[in-house]
N, C-alpha and C positions, 0 to 999 in steps of 0.2 A: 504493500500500500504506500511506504513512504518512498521508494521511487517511481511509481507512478505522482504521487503529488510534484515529486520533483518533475518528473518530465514535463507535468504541467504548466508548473510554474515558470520551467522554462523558456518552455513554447508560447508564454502568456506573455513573455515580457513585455514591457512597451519601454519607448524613450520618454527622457525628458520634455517632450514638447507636446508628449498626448494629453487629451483633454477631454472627459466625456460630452460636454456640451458643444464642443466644436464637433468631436465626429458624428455627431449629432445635427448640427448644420451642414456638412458636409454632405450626409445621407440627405440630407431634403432638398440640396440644391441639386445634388447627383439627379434624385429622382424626379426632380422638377424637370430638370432638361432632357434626361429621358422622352419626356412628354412634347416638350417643346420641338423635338427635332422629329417625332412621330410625327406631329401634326401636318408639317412642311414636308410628310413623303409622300407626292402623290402617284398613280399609273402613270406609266410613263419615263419616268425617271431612271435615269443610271445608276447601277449601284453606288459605282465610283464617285458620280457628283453628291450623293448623299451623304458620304462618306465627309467630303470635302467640305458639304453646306453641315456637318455635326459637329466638325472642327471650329469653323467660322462661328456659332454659337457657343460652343465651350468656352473658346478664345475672349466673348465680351461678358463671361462670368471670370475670366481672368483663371483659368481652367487649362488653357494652352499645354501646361504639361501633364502625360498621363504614366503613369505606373506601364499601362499596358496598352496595345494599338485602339483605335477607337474602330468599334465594327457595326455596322449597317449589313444585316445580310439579307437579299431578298431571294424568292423562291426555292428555289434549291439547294444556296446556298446557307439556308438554315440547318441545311445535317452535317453542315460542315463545324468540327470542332474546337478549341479556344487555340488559335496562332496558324491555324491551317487556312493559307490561302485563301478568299473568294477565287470563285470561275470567274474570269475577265465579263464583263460587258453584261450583264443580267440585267434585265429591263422588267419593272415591276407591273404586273399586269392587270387588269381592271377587276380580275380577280385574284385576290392571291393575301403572301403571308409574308412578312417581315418581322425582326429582329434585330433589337439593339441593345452591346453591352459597351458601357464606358467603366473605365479607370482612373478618373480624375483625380489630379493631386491638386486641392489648395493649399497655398502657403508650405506649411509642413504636416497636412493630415490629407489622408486616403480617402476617394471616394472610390465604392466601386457598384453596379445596379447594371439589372439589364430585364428589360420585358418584349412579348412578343406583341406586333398588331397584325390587322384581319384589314384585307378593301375589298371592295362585292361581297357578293353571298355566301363562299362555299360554306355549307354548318360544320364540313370537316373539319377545316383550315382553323373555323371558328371556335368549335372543339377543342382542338389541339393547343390553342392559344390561349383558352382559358384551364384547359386541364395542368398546365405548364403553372399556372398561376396556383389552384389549387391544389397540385402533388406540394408545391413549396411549403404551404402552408396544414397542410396532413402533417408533414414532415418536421414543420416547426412546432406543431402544439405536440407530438410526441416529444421531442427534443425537452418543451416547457412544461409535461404534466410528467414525462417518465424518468427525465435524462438522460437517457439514453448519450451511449460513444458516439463519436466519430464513425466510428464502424458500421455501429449498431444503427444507425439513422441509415447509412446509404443501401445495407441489407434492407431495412426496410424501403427506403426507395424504391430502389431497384422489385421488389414485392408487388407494391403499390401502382407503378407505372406500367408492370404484365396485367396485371390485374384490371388496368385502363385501357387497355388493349395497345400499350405503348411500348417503345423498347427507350430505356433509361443511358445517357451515354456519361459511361462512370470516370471518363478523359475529363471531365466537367464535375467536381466531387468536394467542392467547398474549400474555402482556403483560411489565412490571416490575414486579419486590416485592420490596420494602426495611423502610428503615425509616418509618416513615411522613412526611411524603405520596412515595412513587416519582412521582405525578403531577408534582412540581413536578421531577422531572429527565425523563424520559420518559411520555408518556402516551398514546402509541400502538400497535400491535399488535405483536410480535413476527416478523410476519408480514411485515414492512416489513424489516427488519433484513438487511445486506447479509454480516454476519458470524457469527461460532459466537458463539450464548448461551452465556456463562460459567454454571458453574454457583451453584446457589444465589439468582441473581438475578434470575431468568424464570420464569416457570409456562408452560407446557405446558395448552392446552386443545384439547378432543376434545367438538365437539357433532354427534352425528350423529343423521339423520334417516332414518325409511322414506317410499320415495317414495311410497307411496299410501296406507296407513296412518295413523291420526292419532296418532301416536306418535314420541318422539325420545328420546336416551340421552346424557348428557356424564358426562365423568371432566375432571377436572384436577385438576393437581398440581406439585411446585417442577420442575424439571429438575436430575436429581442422577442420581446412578450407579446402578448394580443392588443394589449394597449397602442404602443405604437403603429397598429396597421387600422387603416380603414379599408381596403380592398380586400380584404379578405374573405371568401365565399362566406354565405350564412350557413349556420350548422343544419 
């Protein structure tokens, strides 16, 4: 038990410059802009210029540098996984599915959030974008009522998302976020982790996939209580 606390505590550490009320702003601005750069994607568009106009809005929250690349994925390349290329030229169609995950760093704290949206009808597409939303949040309130590990949460996942007719892609499996770089104390998955994620200092990631379809849907976000969410499906 007491080298597990240790490993914990390890892997917990923060620097001198964290602050829960800041990664707390951080989270709201991350997921403000999220929103903001959804709004501004319409059919039609290139991946690439989306990519470029999420940048140009980060940049006037003073956002410009990101922990990690900033990604805009449209249609197919939503099954693509965290550092793997987009396919060149993907043109978002009057029907269809997109995905975005940023990294933002202000000042000296982390942001990091990413959600999936829906244009036209398909109820698939539309499915998949909300089941993405509500696997995260299955996954958080066990996280909040059992405690469950590191471990123990993406077995569950990984459950929960067959069980949704989904396939779960475990390349995508929660990290640390701090103050900036969390890499230089921990820089591997969450998914590793033999103990309960404290709050505030893990993200929670949800990328899931349809298995025959070319299509896939993520949500992430901090791990924190039911307080801090209002989208959260009703029980």
């Amino acid at each position: 038990m007491n080298d597990l606390m240790d490993t914990q505590a390890s892997l917990e550490a923060v620097g001198p410059a964290f602050a829960k009320e800041t990664m707390l702003k951080v989270r709201g601005m991350t997921r403000g802009i999220i929103h903001d750069i959804a709004a501004r994607v319409t059919p039609g568009m290139v991946e690439e210029d989306a990519v470029d106009m999420a940048k140009d809005i980060l940049a006037t929250h003073d956002m410009v540098r990101g922990w990690h690349d900033v990604y805009v994925r449209f249609g197919t390349n939503t099954l693509k996984t965290f550092g793997a290329p987009s396919d060149p030229g993907i043109v978002l169609k009057e029907t269809d599915i997109f995905l975005i995950d940023i990294g933002p760093v202000w000042k000296e704290w982390e942001g990091d959030g990413g959600e999936t949206f829906t244009v036209g009808d398909n109820p698939d597409m539309a499915r998949c974008g909300r089941d993405a939303c509500s696997l995260f949040h299955t996954v958080r309130h066990k996280w909040e009522t059992e405690g469950l590990s590191g471990k123990a949460l993406y077995d569950f996942a990984t459950a929960e998302a067959l069980a949704m007719g989904w396939e779960l892609n475990l390349d995508l499996s929660g990290h640390r976020l701090a103050d900036f770089p969390h890499a230089a104390v921990y820089d591997g998955p969450m998914m590793d982790v033999d103990f309960t994620p404290s709050p505030l200092l893990w993200v929670l990631e949800i990328h899931i996939r349809h298995p025959t379809a070319g299509y896939g849907a993520f949500y992430e976000d901090m791990l924190l209580d039911d307080s801090y969410f209002t989208d959260r499906p009703a029980a």
